[in-house]
Each structure stands twice: as structure tokens, then as C-alpha cells.
DSSP file (Angstrom, degrees, kcal/mol; ACC not computed):
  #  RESIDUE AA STRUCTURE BP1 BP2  ACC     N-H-->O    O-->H-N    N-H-->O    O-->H-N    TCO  KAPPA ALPHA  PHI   PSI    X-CA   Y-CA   Z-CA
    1    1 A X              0   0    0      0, 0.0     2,-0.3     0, 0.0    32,-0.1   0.000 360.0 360.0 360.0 123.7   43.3    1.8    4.4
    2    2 A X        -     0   0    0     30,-0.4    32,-2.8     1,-0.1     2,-0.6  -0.574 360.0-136.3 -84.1 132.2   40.4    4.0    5.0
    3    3 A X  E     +a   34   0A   0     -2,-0.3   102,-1.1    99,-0.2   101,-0.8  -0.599  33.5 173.7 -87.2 104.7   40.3    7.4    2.7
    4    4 A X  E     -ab  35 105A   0     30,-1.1    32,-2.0    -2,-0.6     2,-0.3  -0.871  28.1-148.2-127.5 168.7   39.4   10.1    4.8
    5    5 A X        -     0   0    0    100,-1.5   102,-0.3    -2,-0.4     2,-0.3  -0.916   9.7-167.9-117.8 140.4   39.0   14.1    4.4
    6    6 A X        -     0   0    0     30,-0.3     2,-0.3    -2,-0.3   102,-0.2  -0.553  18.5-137.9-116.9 155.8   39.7   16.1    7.3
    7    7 A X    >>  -     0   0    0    100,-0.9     3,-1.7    -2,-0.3     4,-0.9  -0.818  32.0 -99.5-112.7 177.9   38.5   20.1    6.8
    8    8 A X  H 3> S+     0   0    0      1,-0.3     4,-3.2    -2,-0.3     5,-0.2   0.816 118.5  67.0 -90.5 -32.3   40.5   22.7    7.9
    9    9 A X  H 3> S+     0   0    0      2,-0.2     4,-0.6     1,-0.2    -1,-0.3   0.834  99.0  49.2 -46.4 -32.6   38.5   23.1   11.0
   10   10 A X  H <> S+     0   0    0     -3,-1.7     4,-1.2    97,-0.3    16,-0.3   0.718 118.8  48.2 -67.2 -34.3   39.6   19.7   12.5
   11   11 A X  H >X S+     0   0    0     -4,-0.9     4,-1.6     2,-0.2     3,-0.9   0.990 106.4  46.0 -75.5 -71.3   43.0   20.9   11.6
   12   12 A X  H 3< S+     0   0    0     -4,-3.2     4,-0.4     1,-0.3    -1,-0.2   0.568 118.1  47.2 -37.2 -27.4   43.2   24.1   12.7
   13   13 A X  H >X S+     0   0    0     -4,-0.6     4,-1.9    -5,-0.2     3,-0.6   0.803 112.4  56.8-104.6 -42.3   41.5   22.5   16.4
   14   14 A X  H << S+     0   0    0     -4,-1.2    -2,-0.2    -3,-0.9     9,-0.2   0.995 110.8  37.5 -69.9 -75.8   44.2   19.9   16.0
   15   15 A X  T 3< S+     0   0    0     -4,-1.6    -1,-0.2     1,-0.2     3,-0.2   0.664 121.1  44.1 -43.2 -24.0   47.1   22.3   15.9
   16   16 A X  T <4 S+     0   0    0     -3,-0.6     2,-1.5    -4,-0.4    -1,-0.2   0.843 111.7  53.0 -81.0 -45.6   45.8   24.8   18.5
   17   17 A X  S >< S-     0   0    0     -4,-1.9     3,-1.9     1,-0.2     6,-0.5  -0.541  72.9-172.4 -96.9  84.8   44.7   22.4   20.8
   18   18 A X  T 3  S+     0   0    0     -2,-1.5    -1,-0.2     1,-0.3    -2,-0.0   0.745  89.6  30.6 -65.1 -55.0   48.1   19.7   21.6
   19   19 A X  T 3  S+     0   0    0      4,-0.0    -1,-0.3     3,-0.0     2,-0.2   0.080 100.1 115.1-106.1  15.4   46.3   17.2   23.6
   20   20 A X  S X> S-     0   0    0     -3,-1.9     4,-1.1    -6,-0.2     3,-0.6  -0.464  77.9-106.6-101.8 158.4   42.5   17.4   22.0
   21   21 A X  H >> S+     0   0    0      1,-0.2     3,-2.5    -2,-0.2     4,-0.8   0.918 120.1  59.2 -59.7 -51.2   40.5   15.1   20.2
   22   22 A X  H 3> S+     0   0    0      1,-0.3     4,-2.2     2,-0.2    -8,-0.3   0.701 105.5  51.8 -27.2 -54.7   41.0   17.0   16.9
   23   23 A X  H <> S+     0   0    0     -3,-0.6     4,-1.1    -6,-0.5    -1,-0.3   0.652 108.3  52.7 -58.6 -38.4   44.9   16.3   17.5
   24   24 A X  H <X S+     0   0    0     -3,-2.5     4,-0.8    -4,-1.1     3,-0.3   0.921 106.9  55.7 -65.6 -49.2   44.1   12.4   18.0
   25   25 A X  H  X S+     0   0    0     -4,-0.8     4,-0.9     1,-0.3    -2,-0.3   0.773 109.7  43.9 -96.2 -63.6   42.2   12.4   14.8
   26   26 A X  H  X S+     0   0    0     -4,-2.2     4,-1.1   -16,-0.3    -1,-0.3   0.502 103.7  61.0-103.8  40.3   44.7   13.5   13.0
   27   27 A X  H  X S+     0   0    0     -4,-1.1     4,-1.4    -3,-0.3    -2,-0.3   0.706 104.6  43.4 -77.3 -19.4   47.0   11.9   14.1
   28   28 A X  H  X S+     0   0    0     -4,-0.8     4,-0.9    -3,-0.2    -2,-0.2   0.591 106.9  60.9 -81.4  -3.2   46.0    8.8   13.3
   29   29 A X  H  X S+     0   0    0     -4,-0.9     4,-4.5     3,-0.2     3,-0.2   0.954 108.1  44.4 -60.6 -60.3   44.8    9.6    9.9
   30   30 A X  H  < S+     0   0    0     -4,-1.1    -2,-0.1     1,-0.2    -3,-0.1   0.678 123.0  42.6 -39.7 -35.4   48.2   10.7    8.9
   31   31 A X  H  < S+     0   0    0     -4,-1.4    -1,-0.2     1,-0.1    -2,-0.2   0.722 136.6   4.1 -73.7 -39.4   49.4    7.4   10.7
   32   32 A X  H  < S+     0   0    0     -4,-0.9   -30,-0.4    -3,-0.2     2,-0.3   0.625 119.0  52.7-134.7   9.5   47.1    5.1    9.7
   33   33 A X  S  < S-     0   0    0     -4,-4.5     2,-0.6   -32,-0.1   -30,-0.2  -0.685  77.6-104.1-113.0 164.8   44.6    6.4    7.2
   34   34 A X  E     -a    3   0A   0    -32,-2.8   -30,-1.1    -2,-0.3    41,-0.2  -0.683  29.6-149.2 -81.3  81.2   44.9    8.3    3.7
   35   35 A X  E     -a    4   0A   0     -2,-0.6    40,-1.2   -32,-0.2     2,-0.5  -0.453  11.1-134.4 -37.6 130.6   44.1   11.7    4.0
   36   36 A X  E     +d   75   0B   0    -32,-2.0   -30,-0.3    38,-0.2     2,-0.2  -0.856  30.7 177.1 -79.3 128.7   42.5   13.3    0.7
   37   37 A X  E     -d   76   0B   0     38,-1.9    40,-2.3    -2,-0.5     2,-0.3  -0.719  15.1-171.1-107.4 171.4   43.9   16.4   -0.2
   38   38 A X    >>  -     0   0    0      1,-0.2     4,-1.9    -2,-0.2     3,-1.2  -0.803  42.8-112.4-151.8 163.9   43.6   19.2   -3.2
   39   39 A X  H >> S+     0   0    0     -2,-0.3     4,-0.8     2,-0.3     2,-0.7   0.979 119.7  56.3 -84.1 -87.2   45.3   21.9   -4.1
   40   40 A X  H 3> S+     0   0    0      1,-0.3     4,-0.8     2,-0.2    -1,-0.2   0.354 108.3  48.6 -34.3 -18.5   42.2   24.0   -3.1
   41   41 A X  H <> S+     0   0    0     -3,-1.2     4,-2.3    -2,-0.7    -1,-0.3   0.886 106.1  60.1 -80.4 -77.4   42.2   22.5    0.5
   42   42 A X  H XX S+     0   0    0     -4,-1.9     4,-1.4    -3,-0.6     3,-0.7   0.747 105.4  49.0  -4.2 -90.5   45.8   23.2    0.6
   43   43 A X  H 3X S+     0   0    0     -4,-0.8     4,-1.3     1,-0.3     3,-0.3   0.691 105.2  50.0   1.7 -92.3   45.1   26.5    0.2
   44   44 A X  H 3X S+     0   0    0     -4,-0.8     4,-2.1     1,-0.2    -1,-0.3   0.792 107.3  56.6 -42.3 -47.4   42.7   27.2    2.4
   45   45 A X  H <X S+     0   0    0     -4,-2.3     4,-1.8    -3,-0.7    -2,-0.2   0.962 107.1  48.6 -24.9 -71.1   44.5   25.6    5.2
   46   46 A X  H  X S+     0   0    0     -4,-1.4     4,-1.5    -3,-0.3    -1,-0.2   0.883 109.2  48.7 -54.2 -46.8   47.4   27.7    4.8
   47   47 A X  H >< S+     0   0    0     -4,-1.3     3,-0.7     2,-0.2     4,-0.5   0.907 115.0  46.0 -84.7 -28.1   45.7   31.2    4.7
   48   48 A X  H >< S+     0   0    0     -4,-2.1     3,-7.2     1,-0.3    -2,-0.2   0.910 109.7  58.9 -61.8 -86.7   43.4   30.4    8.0
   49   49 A X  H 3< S+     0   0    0     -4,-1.8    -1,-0.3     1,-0.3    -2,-0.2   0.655 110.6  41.4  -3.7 -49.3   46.8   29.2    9.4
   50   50 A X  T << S+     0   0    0     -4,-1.5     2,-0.6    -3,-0.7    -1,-0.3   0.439  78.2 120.7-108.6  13.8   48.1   32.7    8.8
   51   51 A X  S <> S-     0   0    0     -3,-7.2     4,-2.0    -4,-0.5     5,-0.2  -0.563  75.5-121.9 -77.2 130.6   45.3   34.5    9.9
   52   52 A X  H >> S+     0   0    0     -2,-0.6     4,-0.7     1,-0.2     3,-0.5   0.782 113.3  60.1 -29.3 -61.5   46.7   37.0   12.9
   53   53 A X  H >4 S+     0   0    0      1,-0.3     3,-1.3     2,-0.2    -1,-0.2   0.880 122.2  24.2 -41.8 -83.1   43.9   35.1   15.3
   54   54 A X  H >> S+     0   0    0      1,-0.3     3,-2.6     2,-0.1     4,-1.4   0.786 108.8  74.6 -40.9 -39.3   45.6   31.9   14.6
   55   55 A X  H << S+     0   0    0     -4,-2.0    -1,-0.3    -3,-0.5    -2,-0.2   0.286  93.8  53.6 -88.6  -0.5   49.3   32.9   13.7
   56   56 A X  T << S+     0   0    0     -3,-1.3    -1,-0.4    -4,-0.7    -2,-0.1   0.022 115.2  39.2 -95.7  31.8   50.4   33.7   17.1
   57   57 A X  T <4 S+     0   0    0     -3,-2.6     2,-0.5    -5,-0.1    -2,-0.2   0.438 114.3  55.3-131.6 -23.9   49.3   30.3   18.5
   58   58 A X  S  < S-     0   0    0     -4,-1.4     5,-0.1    -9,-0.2    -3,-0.1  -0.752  80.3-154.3-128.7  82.9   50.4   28.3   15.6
   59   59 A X     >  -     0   0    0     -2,-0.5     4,-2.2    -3,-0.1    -3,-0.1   0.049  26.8-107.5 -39.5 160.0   54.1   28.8   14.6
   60   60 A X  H  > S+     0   0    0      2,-0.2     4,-1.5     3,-0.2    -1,-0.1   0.679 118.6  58.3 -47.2 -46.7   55.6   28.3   11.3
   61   61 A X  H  > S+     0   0    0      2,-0.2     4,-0.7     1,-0.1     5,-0.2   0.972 113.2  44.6 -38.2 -73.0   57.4   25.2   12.2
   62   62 A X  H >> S+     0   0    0      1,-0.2     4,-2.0     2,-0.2     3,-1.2   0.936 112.4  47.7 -49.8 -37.8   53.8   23.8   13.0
   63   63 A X  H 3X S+     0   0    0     -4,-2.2     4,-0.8     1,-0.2    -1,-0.2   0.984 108.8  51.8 -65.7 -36.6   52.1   25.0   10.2
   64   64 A X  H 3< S+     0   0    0     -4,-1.5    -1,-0.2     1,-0.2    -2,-0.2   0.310 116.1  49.0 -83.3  22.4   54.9   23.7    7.7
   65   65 A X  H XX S+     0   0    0     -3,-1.2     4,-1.0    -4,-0.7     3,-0.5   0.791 103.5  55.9 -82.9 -59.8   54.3   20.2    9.6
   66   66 A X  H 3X S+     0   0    0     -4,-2.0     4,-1.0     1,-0.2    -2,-0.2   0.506 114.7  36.6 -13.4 -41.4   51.0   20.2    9.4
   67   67 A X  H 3X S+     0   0    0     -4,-0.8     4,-1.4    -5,-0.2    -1,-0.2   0.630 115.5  55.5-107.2 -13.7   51.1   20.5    5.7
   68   68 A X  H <4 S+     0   0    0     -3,-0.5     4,-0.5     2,-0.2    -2,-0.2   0.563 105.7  50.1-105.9 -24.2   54.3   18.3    5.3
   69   69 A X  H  X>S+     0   0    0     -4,-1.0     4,-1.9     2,-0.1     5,-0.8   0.925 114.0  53.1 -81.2 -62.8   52.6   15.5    7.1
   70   70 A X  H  <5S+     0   0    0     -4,-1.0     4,-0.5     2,-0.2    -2,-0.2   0.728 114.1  36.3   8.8 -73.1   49.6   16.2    4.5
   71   71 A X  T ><5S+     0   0    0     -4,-1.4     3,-1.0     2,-0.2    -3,-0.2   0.990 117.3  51.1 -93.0 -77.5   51.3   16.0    1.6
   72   72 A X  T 345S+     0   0    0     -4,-0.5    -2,-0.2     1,-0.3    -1,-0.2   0.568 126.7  21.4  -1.1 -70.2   53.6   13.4    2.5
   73   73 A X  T 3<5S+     0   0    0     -4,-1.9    -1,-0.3    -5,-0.1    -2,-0.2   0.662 109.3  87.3-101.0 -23.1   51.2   10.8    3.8
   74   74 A X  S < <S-     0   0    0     -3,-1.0     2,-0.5    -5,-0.8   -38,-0.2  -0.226  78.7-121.7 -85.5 176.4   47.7   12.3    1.9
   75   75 A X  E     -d   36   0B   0    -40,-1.2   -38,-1.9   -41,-0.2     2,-0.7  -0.965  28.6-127.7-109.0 110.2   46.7   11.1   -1.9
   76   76 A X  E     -d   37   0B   0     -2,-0.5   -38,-0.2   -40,-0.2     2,-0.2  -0.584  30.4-154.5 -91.4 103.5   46.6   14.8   -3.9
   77   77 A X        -     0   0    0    -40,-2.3     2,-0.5    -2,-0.7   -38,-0.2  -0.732  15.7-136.0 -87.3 146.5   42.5   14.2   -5.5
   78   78 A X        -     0   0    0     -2,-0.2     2,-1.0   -40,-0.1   -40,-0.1  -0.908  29.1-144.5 -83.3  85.5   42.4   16.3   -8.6
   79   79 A X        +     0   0    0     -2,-0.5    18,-0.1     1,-0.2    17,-0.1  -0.336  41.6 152.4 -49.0  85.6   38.5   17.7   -7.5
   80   80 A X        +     0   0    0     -2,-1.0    -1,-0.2    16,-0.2    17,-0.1   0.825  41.7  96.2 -83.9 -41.5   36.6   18.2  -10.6
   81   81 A X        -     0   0    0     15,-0.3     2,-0.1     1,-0.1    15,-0.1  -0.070  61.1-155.0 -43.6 147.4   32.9   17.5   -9.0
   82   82 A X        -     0   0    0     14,-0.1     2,-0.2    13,-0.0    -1,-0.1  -0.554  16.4-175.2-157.7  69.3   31.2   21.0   -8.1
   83   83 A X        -     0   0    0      9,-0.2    13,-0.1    10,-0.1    12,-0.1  -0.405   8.3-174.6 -67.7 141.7   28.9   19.9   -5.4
   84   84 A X        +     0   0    0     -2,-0.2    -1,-0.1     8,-0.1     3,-0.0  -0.773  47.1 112.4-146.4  62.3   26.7   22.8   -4.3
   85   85 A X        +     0   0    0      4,-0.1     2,-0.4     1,-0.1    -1,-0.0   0.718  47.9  99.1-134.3  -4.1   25.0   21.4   -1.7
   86   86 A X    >   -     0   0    0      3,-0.1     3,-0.8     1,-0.1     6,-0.2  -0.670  66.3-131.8 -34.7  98.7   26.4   23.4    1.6
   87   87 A X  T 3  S+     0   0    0     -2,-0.4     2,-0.3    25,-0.4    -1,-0.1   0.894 105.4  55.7  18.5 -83.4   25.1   26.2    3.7
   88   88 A X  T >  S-     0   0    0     24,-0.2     2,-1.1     1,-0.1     3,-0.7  -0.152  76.0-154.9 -67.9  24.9   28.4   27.6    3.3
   89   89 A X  G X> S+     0   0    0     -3,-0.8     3,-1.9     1,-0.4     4,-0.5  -0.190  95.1  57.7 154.8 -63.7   29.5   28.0   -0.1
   90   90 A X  G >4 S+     0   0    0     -2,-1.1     3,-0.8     1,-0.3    -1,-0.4   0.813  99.3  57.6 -56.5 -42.3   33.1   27.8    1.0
   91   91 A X  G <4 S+     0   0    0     -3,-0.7    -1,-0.3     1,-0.2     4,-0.2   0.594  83.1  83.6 -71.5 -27.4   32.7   24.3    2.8
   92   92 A X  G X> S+     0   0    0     -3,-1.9     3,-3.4     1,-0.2     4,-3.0   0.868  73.9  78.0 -60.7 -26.3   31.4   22.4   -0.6
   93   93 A X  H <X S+     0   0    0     -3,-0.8     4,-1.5    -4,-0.5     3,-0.4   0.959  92.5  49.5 -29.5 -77.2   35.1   21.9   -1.7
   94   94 A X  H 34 S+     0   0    0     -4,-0.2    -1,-0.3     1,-0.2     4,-0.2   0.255 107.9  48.9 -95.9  46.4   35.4   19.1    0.8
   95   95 A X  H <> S+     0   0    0     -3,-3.4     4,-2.0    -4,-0.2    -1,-0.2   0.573 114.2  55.0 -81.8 -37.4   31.8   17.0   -0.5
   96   96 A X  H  X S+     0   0    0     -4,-3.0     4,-3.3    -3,-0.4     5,-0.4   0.896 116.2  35.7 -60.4 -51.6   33.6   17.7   -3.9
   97   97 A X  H  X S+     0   0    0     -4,-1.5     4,-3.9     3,-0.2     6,-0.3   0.999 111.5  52.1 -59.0 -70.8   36.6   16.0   -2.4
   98   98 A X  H  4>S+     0   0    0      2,-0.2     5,-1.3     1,-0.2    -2,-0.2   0.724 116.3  45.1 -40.2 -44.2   35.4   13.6   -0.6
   99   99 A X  H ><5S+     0   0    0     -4,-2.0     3,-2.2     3,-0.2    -1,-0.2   0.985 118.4  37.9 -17.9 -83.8   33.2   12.5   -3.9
  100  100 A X  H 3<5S+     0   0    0     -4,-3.3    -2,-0.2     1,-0.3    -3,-0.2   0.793 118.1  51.7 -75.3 -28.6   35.8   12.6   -6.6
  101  101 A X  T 3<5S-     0   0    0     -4,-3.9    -1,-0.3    -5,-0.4    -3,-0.1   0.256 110.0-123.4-100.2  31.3   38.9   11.0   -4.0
  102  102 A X  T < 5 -     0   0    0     -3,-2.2   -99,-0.2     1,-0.2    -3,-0.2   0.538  38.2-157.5  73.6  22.5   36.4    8.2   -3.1
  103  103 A X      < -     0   0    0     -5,-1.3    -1,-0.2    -6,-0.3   -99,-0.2   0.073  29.0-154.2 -49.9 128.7   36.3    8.8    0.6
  104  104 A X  S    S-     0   0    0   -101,-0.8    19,-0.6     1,-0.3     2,-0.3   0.954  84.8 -12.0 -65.1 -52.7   35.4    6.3    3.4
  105  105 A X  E     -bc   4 123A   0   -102,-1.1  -100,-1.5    17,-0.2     2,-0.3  -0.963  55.5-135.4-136.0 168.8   34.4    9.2    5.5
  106  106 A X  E     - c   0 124A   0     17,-3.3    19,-1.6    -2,-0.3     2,-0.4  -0.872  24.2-159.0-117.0 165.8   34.6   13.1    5.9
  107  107 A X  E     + c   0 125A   0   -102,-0.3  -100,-0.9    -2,-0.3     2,-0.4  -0.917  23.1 156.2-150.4 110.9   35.4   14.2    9.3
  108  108 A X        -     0   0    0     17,-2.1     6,-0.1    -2,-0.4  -100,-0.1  -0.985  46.8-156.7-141.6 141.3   34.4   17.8   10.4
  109  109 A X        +     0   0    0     -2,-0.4     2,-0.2    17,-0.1    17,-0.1   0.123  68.1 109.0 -86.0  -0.3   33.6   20.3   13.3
  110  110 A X     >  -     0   0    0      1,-0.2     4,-0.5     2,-0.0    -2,-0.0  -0.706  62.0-151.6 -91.6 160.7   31.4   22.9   10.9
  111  111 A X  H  > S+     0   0    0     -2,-0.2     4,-2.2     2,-0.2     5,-0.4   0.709 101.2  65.3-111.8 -69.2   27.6   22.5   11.9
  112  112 A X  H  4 S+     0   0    0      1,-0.3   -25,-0.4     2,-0.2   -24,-0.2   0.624 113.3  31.2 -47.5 -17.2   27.4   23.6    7.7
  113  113 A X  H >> S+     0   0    0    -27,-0.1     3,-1.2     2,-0.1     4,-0.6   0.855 123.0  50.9-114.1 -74.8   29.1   20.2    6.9
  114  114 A X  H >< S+     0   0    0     -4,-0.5     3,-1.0     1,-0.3    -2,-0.2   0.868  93.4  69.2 -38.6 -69.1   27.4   18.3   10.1
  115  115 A X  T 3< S+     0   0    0     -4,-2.2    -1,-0.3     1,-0.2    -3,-0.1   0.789  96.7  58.3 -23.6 -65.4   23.8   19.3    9.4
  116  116 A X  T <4 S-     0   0    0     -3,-1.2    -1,-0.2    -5,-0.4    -2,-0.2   0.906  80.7-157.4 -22.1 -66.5   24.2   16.7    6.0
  117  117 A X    <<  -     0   0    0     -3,-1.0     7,-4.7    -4,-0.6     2,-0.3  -0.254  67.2 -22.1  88.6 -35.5   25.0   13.5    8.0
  118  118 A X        -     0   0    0      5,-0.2     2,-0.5    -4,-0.1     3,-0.3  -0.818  57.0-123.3-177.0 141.6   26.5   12.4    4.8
  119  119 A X  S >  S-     0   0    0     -2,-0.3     3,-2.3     3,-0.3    -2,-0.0  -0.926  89.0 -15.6-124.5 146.1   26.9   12.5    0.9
  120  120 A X  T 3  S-     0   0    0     -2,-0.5    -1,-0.2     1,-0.3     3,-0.1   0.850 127.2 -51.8  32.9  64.3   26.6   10.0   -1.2
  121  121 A X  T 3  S+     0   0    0     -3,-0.3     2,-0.3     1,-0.3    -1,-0.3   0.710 109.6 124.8  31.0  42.2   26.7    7.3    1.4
  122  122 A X    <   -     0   0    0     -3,-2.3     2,-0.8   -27,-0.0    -3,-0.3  -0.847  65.4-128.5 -77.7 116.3   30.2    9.1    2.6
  123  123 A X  E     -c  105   0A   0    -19,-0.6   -17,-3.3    -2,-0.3     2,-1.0  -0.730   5.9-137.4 -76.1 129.7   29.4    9.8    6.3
  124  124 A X  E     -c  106   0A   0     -7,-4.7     2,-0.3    -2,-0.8   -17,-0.2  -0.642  33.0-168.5 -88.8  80.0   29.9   13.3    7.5
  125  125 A X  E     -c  107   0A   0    -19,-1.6   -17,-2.1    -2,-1.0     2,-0.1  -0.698  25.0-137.7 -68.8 145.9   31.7   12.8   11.1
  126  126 A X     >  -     0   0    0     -2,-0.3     4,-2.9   -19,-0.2     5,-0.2  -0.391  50.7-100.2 -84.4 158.6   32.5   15.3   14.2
  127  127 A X  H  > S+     0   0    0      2,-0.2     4,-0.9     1,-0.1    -1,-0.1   0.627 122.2  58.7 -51.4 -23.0   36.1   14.2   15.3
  128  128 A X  H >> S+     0   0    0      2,-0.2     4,-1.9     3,-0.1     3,-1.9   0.941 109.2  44.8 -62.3 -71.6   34.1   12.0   18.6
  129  129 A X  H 3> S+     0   0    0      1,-0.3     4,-2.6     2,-0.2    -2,-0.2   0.715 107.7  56.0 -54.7 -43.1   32.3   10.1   16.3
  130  130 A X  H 3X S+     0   0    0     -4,-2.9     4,-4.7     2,-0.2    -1,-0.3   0.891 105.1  51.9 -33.3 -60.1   35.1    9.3   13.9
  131  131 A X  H <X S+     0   0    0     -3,-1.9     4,-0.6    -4,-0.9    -2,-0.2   0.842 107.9  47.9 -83.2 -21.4   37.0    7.9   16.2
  132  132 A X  H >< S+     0   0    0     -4,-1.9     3,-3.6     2,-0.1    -2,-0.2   0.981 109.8  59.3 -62.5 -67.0   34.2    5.4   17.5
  133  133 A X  H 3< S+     0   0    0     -4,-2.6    -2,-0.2     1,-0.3    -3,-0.2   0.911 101.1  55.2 -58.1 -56.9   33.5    4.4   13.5
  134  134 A X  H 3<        0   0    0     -4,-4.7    -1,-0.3     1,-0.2    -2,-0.1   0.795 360.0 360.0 -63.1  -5.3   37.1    3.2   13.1
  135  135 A X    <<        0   0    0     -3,-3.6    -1,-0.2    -4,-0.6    -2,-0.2   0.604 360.0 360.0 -84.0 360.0   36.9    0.7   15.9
């Protein structure tokens, strides 16, 4: 079963957007992959989720779905690693994950993530590209 990390962007594009690649992606992690999670992930999810921009487009029933599929189906990585290798500060959380939960791949829509191509021979995929590598 292939270990993958999602970031909150993929999520957030998955939830707005019902029929979108983003939406494909995870749904078939949740269905047929592991998701890594952390508590720090979590997090972040949830407060973007409730940011006003979002929070009329993405109900409360979806968000607590969203996170209940998560938690349910993902493997909760305690991230100890404090990778510093990001553009964005905020985006090193998931190399950290993606490290320390042993990840097949990471799967993201940030350019700050993208730019990489990959850590520690983890490949950094856009949601496209993902879904070609698991066939």
C-alpha cells in the first residue's frame, strides 16, 4: 500500500472543486493508499478550512468528512524531523512528514513544494502526475 502525503492545498482544491483532479486524488488515497497525517497537518487543514474565503464554499459537514476520512483511513506519523529546506517556511512540515512517516510519495499543488522534485528519493508530485506514477 503506497504511503502518501497530501498537503493541504490538494485538499482544500479537492473539497472546493467536486469533480477535479485534486478530488480524484484524494479519493483514491483514502481508498486505496495510506495517507500520512500529524497533528500539525491536522491543524493546518482545519484553520485554512475555516478561513471566510473558504468557509462559505466548504461546509461543516465537508470539512468534518474531510478530516474523518483522514483520520480514519491515514497512519497519525509522530514528525520529529525539522527539515528546513522550503521556500515557505510553513510548507517544510510536510518533507518532515513525508521523511519520518516513510512516504512513497508527496503530492502537492505549491510551486514552494514543486520546485524540489523530491526529498530524499520521496518524489514531490502535482495531483496530474501522481495519478500517472500509480499506474
Amino acid at each position: 500500500m503506497k504511503r502518501v502525503v497530501l498537503d493541504t492545498g490538494v485538499i482544500i482544491s479537492a473539497a472546493l472543486k467536486k469533480d477535479g483532479t485534486s478530488r480524484k486524488v484524494f479519493i483514491k488515497v483514502v481508498n486505496s493508499c495510506k495517507p500520512l497525517i500529524a497533528i500539525p497537518t491536522l491543524e493546518e487543514l482545519e484553520e485554512v478550512m475555516s478561513r471566510p474565503k473558504f468557509a462559505r464554499f466548504i461546509f461543516t459537514e465537508d470539512k468534518i468528512s474531510i478530516l474523518e476520512s483522514l483520520v480514519q483511513h491515514g497512519e497519525l506519523i509522530d514528525v520529529i524531523s525539522n527539515i528546513k529546506l522550503c521556500r515557505d517556511e510553513d510548507d517544510d512540515i510536510f518533507l518532515s512528514l513525508a521523511i519520518d512517516g516513510k512516504a512513497d510519495v508527496l503530492v502537492s499543488r505549491d510551486p514552494d513544494l514543486l520546485i524540489l522534485k523530491s526529498i530524499e528519493s520521496i518524489p514531490i508530485l502535482t495531483p496530474v502526475e501522481f495519478l500517472d506514477w500509480l499506474k
